[in-house]
C-alpha positions in Angstrom: -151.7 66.7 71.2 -153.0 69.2 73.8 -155.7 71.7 72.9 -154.2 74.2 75.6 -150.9 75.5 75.3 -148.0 74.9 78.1 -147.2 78.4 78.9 -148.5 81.9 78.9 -146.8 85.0 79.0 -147.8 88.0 81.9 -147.4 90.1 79.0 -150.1 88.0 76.7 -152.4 88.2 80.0 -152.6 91.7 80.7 -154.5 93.0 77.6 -156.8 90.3 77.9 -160.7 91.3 79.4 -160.9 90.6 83.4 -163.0 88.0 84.4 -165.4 88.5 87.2 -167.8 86.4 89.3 -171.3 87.8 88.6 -173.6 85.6 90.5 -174.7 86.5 94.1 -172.3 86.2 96.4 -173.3 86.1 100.9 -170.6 87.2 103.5 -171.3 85.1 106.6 -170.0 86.3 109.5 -172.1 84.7 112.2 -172.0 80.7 113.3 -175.8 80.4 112.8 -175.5 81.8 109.2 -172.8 79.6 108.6 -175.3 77.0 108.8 -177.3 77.9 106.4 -175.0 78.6 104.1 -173.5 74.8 104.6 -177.1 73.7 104.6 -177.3 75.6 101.1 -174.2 73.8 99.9 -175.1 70.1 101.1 -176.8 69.2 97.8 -174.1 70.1 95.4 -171.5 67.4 94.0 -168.6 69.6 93.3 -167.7 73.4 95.0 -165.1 75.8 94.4 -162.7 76.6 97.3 -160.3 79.1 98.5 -158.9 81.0 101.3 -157.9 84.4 102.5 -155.3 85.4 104.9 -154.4 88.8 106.5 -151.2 89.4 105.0 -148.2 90.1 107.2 -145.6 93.0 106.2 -143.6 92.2 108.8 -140.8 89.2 109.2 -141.9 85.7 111.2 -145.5 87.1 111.6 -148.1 84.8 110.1 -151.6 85.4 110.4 -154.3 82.4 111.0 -156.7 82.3 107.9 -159.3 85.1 107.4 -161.8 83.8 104.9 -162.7 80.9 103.4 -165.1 81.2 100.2 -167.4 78.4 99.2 -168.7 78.3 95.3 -171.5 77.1 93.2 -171.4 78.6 89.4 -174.1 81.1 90.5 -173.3 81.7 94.0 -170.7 82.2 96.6 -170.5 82.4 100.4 -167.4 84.5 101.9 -167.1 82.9 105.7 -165.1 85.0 107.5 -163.5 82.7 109.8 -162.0 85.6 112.0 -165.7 86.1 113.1 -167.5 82.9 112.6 -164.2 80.4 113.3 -164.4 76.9 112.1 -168.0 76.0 113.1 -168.9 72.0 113.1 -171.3 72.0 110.0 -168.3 73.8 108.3 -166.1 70.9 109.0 -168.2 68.5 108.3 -168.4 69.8 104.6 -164.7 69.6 104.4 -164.8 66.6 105.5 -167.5 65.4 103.2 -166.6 62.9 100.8 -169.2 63.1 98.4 -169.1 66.7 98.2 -165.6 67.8 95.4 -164.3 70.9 96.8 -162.3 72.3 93.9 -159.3 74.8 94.0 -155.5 75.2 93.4 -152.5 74.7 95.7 -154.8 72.6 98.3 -152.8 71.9 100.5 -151.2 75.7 101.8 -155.0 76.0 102.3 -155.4 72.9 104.3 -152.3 73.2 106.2 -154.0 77.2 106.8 -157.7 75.8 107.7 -156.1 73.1 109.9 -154.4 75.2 112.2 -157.5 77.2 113.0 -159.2 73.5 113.9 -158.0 69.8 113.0 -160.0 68.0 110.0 -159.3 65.7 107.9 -159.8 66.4 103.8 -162.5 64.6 102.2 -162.6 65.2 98.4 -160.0 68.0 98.0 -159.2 68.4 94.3 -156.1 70.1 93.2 -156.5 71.4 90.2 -152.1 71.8 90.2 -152.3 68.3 90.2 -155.4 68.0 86.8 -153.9 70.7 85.0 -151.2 68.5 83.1 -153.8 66.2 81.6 -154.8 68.5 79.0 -150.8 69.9 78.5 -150.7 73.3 80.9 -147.7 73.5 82.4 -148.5 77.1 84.5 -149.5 76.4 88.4 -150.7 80.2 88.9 -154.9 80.3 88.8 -154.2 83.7 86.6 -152.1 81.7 83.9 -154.2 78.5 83.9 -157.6 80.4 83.7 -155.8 82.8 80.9 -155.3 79.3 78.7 -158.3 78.1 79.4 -160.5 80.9 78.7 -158.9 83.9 77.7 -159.3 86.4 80.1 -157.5 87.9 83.0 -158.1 87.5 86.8 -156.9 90.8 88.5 -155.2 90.2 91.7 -155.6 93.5 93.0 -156.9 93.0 96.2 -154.4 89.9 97.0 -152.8 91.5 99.8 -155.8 93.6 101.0 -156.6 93.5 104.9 -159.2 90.7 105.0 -160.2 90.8 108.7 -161.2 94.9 107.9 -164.6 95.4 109.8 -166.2 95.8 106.2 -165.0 93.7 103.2 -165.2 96.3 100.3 -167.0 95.4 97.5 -163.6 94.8 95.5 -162.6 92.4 98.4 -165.6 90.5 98.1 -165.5 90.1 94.0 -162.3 89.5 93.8 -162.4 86.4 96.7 -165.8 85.0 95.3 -164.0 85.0 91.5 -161.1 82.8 92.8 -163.4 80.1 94.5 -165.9 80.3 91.0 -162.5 80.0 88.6 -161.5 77.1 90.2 -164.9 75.5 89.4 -164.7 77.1 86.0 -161.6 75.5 85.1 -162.1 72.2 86.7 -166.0 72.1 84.4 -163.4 73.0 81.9 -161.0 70.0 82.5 -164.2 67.4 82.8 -165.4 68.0 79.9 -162.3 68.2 77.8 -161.0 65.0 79.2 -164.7 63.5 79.2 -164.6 64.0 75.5 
């Protein structure tokens, strides 16, 4: 028997408490800072991932991908790929095989990071694809992280203009908590499954 329910309600979610990233989080927006931020990342085993695209209001426009955001539990690097592009170190992390990079519907993001530069995926883990093991049926990050941990991811800024000169401060929490849920839930998922 599963210890998470299948479903959730939006109506359950919305009187829940918001869950925020509260570790330090770096926008990069240079190639040489990218670097270092890659060089930061090169001893962990498992990251968070996610990306950020300017939204389009208007029919058969698509925008290339804006941000990507790169997460330990305690720190998270906002690259913002409209200034930096997809440097080499960059894609060698993606590439990486012994490095997890952890997030949910993989492969829109893939598909969106490979059409600013070819790479090929080395340890992409789709938490869409984990999520069943322990009985969730939901495929939303809001509903899964709801189950999991009782609280509510706002998606406020969703549809914000992520290649503004500035990323407010609400852009930049609310693209650094994505990247860290992922890793939340798939911590989560370990060690229920490790049990």
């Amino acid at each position: 028997m599963s210890i998470f329910k299948a479903h959730i309600e939006k109506s359950e979610i919305s009187g829940m408490p918001t869950a925020t990233f509260d570790g330090r989080i770096i926008v990069i927006d240079t190639a040489e800072a990218t670097e270092k931020a890659i060089k930061a990342l090169s001893g962990e085993t498992i990251i968070g991932i996610d990306t950020e695209t300017r939204p389009s209001f208007r029919k058969g426009v698509q925008h290339t991908v804006s941000l990507i955001q790169l997460s330990t539990i305690d720190t998270c690097f906002l690259i913002r790929l409209n200034r930096t592009g997809m440097t080499d170190s960059l894609v060698r992390l993606l590439e990486d095989k012994n490095i997890g990079k952890v997030g949910l519907s993989l492969h829109d993001d893939y598909q969106a990071l490979n059409r600013r530069r070819k790479f090929k995926a080395g340890a992409f883990i789709d938490l869409q694809k984990r999520v069943g093991e322990v009985g969730i049926e939901e495929m939303s990050l809001q509903k899964i992280y709801a189950i999991m941990f009782g609280q509510r991811i706002s998606k406020s800024q969703q549809l914000t203009n992520w290649e503004n000169d500035v990323l407010t401060d609400k852009q930049k929490l609310y693209a650094a908590t994505d990247a860290w849920a992922c890793l939340k839930i798939y911590n989560r998922l370990k060690q229920e499954t490790d049990k």
